[in-house]
C-alpha positions, 0 to 999 in steps of 0.5 A: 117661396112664391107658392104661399103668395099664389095662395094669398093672391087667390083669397085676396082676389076673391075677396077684393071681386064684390068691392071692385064695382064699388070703389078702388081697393089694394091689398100688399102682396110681398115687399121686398128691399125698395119693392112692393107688390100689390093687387088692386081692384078698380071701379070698372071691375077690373084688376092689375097687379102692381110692383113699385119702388116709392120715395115721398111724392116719387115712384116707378112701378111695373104693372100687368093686366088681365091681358098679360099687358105691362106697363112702366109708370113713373111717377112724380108730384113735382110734374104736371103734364097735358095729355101729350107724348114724348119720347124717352130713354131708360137706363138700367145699370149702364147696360145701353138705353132703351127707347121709349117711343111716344111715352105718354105724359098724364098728369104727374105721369109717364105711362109706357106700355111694354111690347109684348115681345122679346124685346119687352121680356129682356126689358124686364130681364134686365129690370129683375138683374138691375140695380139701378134704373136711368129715366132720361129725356130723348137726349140722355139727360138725366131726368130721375133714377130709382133703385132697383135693389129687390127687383128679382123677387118682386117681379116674381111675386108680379108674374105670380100675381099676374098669374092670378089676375088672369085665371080670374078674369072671364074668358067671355066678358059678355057672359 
């Protein structure tokens, strides 16, 4: 099921590479249920795969870079935050919380880079089983919550986009 979207990936990559310069561009990938999985090519050159679940003015996606980095985005319209951190909790299914460290709050988002350890892939284990995610504050309070239904797909199709990314990226980046 994910090989035709490697391929589509592929064709899209190398479509998006002369237009990354230029301006910021996304092609959709896979939906699934609540998820979206899109490639996007930024101003810099580079890319990122991102899978996402929206809501008007609200979202909570998982990204991955070239570098095989991951980052969790929360997103809202109705936040408005300083370039500061905090530290938070999610939630997935009741399963106990996860610390998030030092969260950094941009403008209407919350951005967490994800270890890469085992501890960041049981994060994203149990993000692909889940059903539903808990964002909360240092105490536990509920802060927003967003359905997961769908989850195990996409981040298949994220991981196989992430595969894509990667191979296009160069090895020498002062060549």
């Amino acid at each position: 099921m994910l090989r035709p979207i490697g391929l589509t990936c592929a064709t899209i990559m190398l479509a998006l590479i002369p237009f990354a310069a230029q301006a910021q561009d996304s092609e959709v990938l896979f939906s699934h249920k609540h998820w979206q999985v899109e490639v996007v090519g930024f101003e810099d050159g580079t890319f990122g795969c991102v899978a996402q679940v929206t809501a008007p003015g609200e979202s909570f996606s998982l990204w991955l870079f070239p570098n095989a980095s991951a980052r969790l985005q929360f997103y809202s319209q109705q936040w408005e935050f300083e370039n500061s951190t905090a530290n938070l909790q999610i939630e997935v299914d009741r399963r106990g919380f996860w610390a998030l460290t030092n969260a950094e709050l941009y403008m209407n988002s919350v951005l967490f880079d994800i270890p890469g350890s085992n501890d960041g892939a049981r994060l994203l284990d149990e993000i692909a089983a889940g059903q539903r995610l808990y964002l909360r504050d240092e105490s536990g309070s509920g802060v927003k919550d967003y359905s997961l239904s769908g989850s195990r797909a996409s981040m298949g199709a994220l991981a196989e986009c992430g595969s894509v990314i990667a191979d296009v990226a160069p090895a020498n980046p002062f060549n």
